[in-house]
C-alpha positions as CSV (number, residue, x, y, z in Angstrom):
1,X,-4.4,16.6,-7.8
2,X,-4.7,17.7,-4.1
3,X,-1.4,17.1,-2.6
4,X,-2.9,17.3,0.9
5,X,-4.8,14.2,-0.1
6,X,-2.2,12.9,-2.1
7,X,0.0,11.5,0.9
8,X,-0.5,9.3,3.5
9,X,0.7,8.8,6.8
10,X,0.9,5.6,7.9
11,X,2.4,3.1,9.7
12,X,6.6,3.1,9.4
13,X,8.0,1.2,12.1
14,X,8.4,-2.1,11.9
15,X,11.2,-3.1,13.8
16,X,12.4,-2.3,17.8
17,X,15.4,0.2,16.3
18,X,13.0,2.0,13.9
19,X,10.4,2.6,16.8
20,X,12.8,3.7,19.4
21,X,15.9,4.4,17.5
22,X,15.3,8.1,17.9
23,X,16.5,8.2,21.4
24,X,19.9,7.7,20.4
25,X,20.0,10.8,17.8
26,X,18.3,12.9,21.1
27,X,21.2,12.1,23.2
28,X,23.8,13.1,21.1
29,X,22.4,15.9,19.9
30,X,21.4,17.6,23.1
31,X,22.7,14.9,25.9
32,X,26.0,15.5,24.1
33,X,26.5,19.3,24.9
34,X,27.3,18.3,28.5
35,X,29.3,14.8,27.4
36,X,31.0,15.7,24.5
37,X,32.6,12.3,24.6
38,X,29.5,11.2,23.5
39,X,29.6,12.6,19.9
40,X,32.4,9.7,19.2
41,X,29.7,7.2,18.9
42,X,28.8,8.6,15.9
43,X,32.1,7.4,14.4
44,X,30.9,3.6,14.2
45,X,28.0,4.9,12.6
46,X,29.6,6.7,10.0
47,X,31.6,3.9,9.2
48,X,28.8,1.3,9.7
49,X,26.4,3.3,7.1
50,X,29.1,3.5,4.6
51,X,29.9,0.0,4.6
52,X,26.3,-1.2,4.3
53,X,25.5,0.9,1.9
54,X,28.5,-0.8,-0.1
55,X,26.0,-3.9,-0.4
56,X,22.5,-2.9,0.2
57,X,22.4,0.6,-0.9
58,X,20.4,3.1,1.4
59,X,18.8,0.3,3.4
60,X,20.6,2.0,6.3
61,X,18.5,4.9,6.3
62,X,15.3,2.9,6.2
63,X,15.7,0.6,8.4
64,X,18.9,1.8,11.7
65,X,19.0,4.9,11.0
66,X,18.5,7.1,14.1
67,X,17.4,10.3,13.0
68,X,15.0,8.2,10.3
69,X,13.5,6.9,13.2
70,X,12.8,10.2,15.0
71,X,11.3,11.2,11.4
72,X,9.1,7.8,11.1
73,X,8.0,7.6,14.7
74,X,7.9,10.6,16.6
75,X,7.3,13.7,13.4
76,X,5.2,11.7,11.7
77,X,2.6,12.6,14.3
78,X,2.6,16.3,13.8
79,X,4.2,17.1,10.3
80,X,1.7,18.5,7.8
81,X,2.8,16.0,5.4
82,X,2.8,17.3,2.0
83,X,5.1,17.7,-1.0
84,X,8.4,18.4,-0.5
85,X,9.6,20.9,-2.9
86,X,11.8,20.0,-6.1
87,X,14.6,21.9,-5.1
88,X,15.6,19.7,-1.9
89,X,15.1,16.8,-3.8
90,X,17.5,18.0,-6.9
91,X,20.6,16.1,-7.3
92,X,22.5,19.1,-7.7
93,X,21.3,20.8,-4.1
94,X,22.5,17.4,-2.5
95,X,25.8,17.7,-4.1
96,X,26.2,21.1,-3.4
97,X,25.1,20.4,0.4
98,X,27.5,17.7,0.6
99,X,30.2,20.0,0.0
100,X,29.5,22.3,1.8
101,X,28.7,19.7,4.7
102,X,31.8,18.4,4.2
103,X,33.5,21.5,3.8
104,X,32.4,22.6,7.2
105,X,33.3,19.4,9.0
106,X,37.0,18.9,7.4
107,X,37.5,22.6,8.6
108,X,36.9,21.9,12.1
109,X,38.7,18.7,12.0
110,X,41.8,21.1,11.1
111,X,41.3,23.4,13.8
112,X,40.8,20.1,16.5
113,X,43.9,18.1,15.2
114,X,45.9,20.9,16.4
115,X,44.6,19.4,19.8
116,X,46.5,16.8,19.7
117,X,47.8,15.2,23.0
118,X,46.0,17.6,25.0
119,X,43.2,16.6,27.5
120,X,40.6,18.2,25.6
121,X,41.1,16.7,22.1
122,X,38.3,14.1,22.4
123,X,35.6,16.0,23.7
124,X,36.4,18.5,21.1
125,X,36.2,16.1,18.4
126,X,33.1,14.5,20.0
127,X,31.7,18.3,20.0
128,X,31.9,18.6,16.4
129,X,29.5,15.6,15.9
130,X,27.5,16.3,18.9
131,X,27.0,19.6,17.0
132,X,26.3,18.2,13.6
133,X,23.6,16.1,15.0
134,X,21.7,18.5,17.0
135,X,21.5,20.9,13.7
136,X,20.5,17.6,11.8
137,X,17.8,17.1,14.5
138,X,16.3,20.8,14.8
139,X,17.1,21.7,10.8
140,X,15.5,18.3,10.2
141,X,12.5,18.3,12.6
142,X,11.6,21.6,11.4
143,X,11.5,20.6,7.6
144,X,10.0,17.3,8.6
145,X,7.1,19.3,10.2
146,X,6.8,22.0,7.6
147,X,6.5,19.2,4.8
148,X,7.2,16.0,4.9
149,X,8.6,13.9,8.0
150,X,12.0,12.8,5.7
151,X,12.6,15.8,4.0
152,X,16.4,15.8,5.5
153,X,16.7,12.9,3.6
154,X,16.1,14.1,0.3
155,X,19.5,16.0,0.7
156,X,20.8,14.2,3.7
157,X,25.0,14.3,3.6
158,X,25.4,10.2,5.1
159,X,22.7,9.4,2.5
160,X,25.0,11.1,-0.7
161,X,27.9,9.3,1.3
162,X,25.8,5.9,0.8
163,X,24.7,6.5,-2.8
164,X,28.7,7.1,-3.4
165,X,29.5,3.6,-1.7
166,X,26.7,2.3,-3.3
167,X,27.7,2.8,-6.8
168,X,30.9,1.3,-5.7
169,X,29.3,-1.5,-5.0
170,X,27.5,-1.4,-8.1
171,X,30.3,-1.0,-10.4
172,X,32.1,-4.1,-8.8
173,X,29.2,-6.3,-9.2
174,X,28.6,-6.8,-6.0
175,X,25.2,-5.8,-4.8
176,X,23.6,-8.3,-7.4
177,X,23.7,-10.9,-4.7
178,X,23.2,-8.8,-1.6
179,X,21.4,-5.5,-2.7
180,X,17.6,-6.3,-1.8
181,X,15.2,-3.9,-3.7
182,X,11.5,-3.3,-3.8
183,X,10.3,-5.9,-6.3
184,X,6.8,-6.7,-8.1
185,X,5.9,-9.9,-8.0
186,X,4.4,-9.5,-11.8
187,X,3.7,-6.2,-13.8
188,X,-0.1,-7.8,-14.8
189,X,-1.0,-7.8,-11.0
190,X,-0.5,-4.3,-10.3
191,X,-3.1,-2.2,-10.1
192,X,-1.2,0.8,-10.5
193,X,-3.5,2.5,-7.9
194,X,-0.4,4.6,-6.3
195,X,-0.4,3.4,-2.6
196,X,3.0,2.8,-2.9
197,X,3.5,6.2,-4.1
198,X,1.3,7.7,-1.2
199,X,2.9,6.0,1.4
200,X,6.6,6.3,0.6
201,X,8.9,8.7,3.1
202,X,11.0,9.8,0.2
203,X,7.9,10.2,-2.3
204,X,8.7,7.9,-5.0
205,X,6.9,6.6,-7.5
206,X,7.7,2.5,-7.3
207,X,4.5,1.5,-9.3
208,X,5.8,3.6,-12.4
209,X,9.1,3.2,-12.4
210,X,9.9,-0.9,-12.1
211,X,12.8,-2.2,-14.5
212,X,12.3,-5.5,-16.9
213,X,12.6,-7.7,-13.6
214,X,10.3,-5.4,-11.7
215,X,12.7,-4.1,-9.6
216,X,12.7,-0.5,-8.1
217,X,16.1,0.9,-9.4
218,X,16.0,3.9,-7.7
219,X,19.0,4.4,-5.6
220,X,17.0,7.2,-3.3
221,X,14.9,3.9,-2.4
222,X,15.7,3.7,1.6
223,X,14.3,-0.2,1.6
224,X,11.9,1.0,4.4
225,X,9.2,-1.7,3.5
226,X,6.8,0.7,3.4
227,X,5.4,0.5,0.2
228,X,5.9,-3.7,0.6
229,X,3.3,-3.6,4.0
230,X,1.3,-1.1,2.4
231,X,0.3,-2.6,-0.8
232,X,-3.4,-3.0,-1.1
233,X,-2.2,-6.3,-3.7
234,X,-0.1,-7.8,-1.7
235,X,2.6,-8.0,-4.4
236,X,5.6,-6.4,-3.3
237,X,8.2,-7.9,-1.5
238,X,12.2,-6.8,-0.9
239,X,14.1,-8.8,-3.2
240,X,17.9,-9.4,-4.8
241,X,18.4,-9.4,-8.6
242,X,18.4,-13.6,-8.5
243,X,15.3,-13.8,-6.2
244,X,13.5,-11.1,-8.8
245,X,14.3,-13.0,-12.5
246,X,13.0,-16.6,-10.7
247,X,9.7,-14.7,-9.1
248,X,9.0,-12.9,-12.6
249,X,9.4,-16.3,-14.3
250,X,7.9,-18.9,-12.0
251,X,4.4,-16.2,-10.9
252,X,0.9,-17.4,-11.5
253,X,-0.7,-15.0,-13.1
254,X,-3.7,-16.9,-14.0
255,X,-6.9,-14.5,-13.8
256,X,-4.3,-11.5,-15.3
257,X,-3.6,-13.1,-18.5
258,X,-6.8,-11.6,-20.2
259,X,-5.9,-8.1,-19.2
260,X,-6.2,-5.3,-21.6
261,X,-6.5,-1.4,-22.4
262,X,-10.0,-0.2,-22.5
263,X,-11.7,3.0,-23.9
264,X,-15.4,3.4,-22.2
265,X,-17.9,5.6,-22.2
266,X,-20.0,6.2,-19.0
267,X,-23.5,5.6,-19.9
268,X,-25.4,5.7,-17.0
269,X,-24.7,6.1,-12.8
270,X,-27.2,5.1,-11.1
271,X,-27.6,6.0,-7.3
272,X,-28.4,3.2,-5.1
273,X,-28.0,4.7,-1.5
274,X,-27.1,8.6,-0.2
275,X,-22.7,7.7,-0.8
276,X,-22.9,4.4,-3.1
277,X,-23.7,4.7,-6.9
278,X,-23.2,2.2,-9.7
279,X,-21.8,3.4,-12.9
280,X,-22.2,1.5,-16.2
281,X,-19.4,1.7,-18.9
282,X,-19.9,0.9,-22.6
283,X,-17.1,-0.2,-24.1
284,X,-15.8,1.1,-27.4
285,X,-12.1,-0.2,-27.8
286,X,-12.4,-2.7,-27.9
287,X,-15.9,-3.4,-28.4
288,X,-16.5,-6.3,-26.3
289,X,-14.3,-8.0,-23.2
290,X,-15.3,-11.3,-21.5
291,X,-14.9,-11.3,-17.9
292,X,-15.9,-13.3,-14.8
293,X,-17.9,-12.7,-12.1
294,X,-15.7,-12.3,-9.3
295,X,-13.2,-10.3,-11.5
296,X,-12.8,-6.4,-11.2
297,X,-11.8,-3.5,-13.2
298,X,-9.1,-0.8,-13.1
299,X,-10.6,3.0,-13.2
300,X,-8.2,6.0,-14.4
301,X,-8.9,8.5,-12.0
302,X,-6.0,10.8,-12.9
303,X,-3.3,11.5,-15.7
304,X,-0.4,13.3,-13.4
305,X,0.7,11.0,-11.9
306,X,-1.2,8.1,-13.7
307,X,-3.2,6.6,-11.5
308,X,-6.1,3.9,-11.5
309,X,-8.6,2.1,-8.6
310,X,-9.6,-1.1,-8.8
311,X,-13.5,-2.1,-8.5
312,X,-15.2,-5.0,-8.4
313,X,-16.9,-6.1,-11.2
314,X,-21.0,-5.9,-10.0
315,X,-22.8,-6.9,-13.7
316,X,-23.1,-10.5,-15.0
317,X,-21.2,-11.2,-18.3
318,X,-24.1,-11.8,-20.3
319,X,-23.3,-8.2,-22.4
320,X,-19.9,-8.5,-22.9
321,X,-20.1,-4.8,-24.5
322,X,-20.9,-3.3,-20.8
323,X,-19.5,-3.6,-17.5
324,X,-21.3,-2.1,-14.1
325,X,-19.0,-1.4,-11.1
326,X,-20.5,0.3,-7.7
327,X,-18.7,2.7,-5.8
328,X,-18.6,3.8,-2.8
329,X,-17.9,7.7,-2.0
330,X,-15.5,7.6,0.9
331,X,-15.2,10.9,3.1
332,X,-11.5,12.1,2.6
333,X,-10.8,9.0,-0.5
334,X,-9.1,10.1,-2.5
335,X,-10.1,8.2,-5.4
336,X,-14.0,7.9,-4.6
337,X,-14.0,11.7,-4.3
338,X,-12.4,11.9,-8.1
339,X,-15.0,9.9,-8.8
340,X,-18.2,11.3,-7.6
341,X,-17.0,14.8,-8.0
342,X,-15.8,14.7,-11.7
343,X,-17.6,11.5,-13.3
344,X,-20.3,11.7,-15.0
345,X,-22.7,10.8,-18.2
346,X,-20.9,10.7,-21.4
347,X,-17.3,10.9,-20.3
348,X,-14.5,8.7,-21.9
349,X,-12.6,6.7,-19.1
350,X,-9.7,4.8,-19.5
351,X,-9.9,1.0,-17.9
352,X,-7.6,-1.6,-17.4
353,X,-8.9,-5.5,-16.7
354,X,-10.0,-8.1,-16.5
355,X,-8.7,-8.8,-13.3
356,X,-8.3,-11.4,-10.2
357,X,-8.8,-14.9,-9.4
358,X,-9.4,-14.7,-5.8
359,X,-13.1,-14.8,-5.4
360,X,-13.6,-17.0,-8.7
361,X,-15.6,-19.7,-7.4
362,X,-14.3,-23.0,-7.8
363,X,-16.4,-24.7,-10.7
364,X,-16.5,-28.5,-8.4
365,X,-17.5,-26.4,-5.2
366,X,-21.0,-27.8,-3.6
367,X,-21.3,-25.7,-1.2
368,X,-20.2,-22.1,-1.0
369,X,-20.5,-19.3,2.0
370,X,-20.2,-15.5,0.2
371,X,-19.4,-12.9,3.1
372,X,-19.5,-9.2,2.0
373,X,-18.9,-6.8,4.6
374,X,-19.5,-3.4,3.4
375,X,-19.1,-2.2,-0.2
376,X,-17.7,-5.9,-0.2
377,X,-21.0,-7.1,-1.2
378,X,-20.2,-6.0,-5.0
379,X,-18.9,-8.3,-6.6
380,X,-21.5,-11.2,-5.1
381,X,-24.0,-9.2,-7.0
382,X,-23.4,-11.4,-10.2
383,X,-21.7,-14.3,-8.5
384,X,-24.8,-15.1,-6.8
385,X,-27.3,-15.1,-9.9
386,X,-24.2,-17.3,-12.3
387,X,-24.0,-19.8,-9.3
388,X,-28.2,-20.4,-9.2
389,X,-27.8,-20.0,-13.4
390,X,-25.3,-21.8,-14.0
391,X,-23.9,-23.8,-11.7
392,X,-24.2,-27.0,-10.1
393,X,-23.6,-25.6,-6.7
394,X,-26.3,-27.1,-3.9
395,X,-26.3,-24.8,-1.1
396,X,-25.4,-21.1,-1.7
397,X,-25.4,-18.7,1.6
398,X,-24.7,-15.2,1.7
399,X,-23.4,-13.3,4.8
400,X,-24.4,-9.6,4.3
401,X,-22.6,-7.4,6.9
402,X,-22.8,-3.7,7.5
403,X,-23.5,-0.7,10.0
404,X,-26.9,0.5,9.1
405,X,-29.5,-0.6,7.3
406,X,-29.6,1.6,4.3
407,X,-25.8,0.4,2.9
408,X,-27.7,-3.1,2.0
409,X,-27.2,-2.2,-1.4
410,X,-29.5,-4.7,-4.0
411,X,-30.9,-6.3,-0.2
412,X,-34.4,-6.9,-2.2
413,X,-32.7,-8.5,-5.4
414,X,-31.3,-11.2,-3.0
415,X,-34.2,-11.5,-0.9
416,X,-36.0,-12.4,-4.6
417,X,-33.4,-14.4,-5.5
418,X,-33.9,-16.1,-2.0
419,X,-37.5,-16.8,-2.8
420,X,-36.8,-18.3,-6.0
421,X,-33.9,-20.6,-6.1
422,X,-35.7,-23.4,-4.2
423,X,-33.6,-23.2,-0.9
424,X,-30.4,-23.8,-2.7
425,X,-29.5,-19.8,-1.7
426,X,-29.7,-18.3,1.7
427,X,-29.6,-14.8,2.2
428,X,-28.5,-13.5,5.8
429,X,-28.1,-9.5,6.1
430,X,-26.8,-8.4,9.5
431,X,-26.3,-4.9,10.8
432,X,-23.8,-3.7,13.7
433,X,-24.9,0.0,14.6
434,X,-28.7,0.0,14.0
435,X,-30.9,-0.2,17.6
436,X,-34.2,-0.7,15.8
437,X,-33.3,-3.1,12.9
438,X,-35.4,-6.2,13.4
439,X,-32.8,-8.8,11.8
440,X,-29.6,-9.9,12.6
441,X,-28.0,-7.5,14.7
442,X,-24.2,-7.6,15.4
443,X,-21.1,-8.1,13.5
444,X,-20.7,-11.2,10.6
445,X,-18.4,-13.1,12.9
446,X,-21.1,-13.1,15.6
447,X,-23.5,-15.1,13.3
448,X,-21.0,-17.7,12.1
449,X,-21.2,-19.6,15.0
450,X,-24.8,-21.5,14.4
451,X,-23.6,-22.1,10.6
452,X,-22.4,-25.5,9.8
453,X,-19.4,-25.2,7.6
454,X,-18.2,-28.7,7.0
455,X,-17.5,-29.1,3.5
456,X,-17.8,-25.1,2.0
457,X,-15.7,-23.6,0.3
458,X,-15.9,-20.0,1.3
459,X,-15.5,-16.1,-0.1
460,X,-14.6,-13.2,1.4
461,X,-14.6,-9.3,0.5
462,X,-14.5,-6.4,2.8
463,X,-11.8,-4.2,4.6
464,X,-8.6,-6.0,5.7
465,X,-8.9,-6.0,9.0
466,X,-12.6,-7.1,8.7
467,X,-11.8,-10.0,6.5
468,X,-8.3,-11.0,9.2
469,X,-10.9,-11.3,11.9
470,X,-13.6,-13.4,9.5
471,X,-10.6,-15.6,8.7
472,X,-9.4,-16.4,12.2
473,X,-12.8,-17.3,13.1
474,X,-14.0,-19.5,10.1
475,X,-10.3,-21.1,11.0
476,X,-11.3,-21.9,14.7
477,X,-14.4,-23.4,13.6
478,X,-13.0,-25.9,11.4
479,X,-12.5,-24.5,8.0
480,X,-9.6,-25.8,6.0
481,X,-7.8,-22.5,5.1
482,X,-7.3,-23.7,1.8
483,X,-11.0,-23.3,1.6
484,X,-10.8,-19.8,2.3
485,X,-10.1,-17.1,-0.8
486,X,-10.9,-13.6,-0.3
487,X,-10.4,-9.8,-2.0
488,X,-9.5,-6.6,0.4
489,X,-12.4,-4.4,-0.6
């Protein structure tokens, strides 16, 4: 596994405090040295952080937290972002730090009380926290730049004081009403792909480690939401005990049900463009699996930590013993790379599926638009040839978008199937970044405009942010969004 791969850095601040919450902690700690006063705003905090932890474990850290903030917003940008070493993230360094932390700040205390009365006494007890927070803010930044931007917090003294309160809290049954943890909607939908893993600050490992309600247990879990905005699923959420039992009980998982284990043997990849190759898996336990087209399969691309990616489903079911998926080989992914690196003829891969229900086309559907943007197209390889085979669908129209020419993958097969199915299928490849490409030239939602949607029911699969902008468009022009189901490619 490369580690420099491994993590991500992404996005962390949700909120007004978390974005800007850092100029707070740079007062203090250098602001401070000529106001000493200052330092006694810490006090509140102290107190504040202790108390909430009492009910909501470390949710503090993730989400007021000023030094958190300077770690999510500002180091973020320049730390090298990589794995922070066992040691500062051993429970016995962080109880011997806190000692010593306290230790250190208990002895000054002693030597200030003797202050008493006198003029000074209040700037020298805001000293002592003006001090503590500047060496949290250069010890801190410099760790956060080294390796990752919350390595403080691995070890972090206010964060032991929390997990202390915490288990208070715990112990007198209280945070089983208030205590909101990262939460999985259902076990069968998660695709186990590790973004939550990737993205987390204090480099957990959420997707492995969820209890019998699919809670996050963790008590080093800062509640940052992270892994919940990050989740290529869409299946986390923050959530108390209650909310958790009634979401694992009450949760659709229709299109999961059939989910198994799979042992497969890659039997042939195929190349179908310079960075896109389809790879066809023979299954030998068990030795056939139905499946939809629509549906998609989970990969193993790694053992330490276990770790699949999910991939559209791009054969029709009509050999239940073999299953064709197309990839993609994306500069710097992390699983593609695994994939066309390592992979090859005669290998036995681990799968998980079948999978998803979002791009299942509704059996009573007339009319249906397909939109693929990208590698998107792949799983409207076989939905296109079971809706002219087998269903009663009259007017079938594919929107085909992507930035050059050469990434229409299977572009002829449509174009065949186009010729064939007696106008009930129309086939419309565009292209964005290609001068001399005599077709449709711009993006998908620039050729929506002179379709006539009234009555389709439509499917989408491409990037997010592709298929947000698809969707606020189809919406403008009329489309129920009901009528809208799509699949993040």
């Amino acid at each position: 596994m490369s580690i420099k791969n491994y993590y991500i850095k992404t996005e962390r601040t949700f909120t007004v405090i978390r974005k800007y919450g850092f100029i707070f902690t740079l007062a203090i700690a250098f602001l401070g040295l000529w106001i000493p006063l200052m330092g006694l705003l810490v006090i509140p905090v102290i107190i504040g952080l202790t108390l909430y932890a009492f009910f909501k474990g470390r949710f503090w850290c993730g989400n007021i937290c000023a030094h958190g903030s300077l770690y999510d917003s500002v180091l973020i940008k320049i730390s090298r972002n990589t794995q922070i070493p066992k040691f500062f993230r051993s429970q016995f360094f962080g109880v011997l730090f806190f000692l010593f932390f306290m230790f250190m700040m208990i002895k000054r205390f002693i030597i200030v009380i003797g202050l008493y009365g006198s003029l000074v006494f209040f700037e020298r007890m805001g000293l002592i926290f003006v001090l503590s927070y500047l060496m949290v803010t250069l010890v801190g930044g410099t760790l956060g730049v080294v390796f990752m931007p919350r390595t403080w917090c691995q070890f972090c003294p206010m964060g032991m004081l929390q997990k202390i309160s915490y288990g208070l809290g715990k112990k007198l049954g209280v945070t089983k009403a208030t205590d909101e943890k990262v939460t999985l909607a259902h076990d069968s939908m998660c695709h186990k792909c590790g973004k939550c893993s990737r993205v987390c600050p204090m480099q957990l490992e959420p997707y492995l480690n969820f209890s019998d309600l699919n809670q996050l247990d963790d008590a080093a879990c800062i509640r940052c939401l992270t892994c919940v905005e990050n989740c290529p699923a869409e299946i986390l959420t923050l959530s108390n005990e209650k909310a958790a039992a009634i979401m694992k009980k009450n949760m659709d998982t229709n299109g999961f049900n059939e989910r198994k284990k799979i042992k497969a043997q890659i039997v042939n990849i195929e190349s179908l463009s310079e960075d896109i190759q389809e790879y066809s898996f023979k299954f030998l336990t068990p030795l056939k699996v139905d499946y939809e087209s629509g549906q998609f399969m989970l990969v193993k691309i790694q053992d330490v930590p276990e770790t699949f990616r999910a991939f559209s489903i791009s054969s029709t079911a009509h050999d239940p013993s073999l299953v064709k998926i197309i990839i993609k080989n994306i500069r710097n992914g992390y699983g593609s790379e695994i994939i066309f690196n390592h992979f090859k003829v005669g290998d036995i891969i681990d799968l998980e599926g079948p999978m998803g229900r979002d791009l299942i086309v509704d059996p009573l559907a007339k009319k249906v638009l397909l939109i693929g943007i990208g590698i998107g197209i792949t799983p409207f390889i076989p939905m296109v040839k079971d809706l002219i085979e087998k269903s009663t669908c009259k007017e079938i129209k594919l929107l085909f978008g992507t930035k050059f020419s050469h990434e229409h993958i299977y572009h002829e097969e449509f174009e065949a199937i186009e010729r064939k199915s007696n106008k009930r299928f129309e086939f419309r490849p565009v292209v964005s970044r290609e001068p001399n490409w005599n077709g449709r030239k711009g993006h998908v939602t620039d050729h929506l405009q002179d379709m006539k949607l009234q009555g389709y029911k439509v499917y989408m699969c491409g990037s997010h942010n592709a298929i947000h902008s698809v969707s606020e468009q189809l919406i403008r022009m009329g489309v129920k969004p009901e009528d809208i189901q799509y699949e993040s490619a």
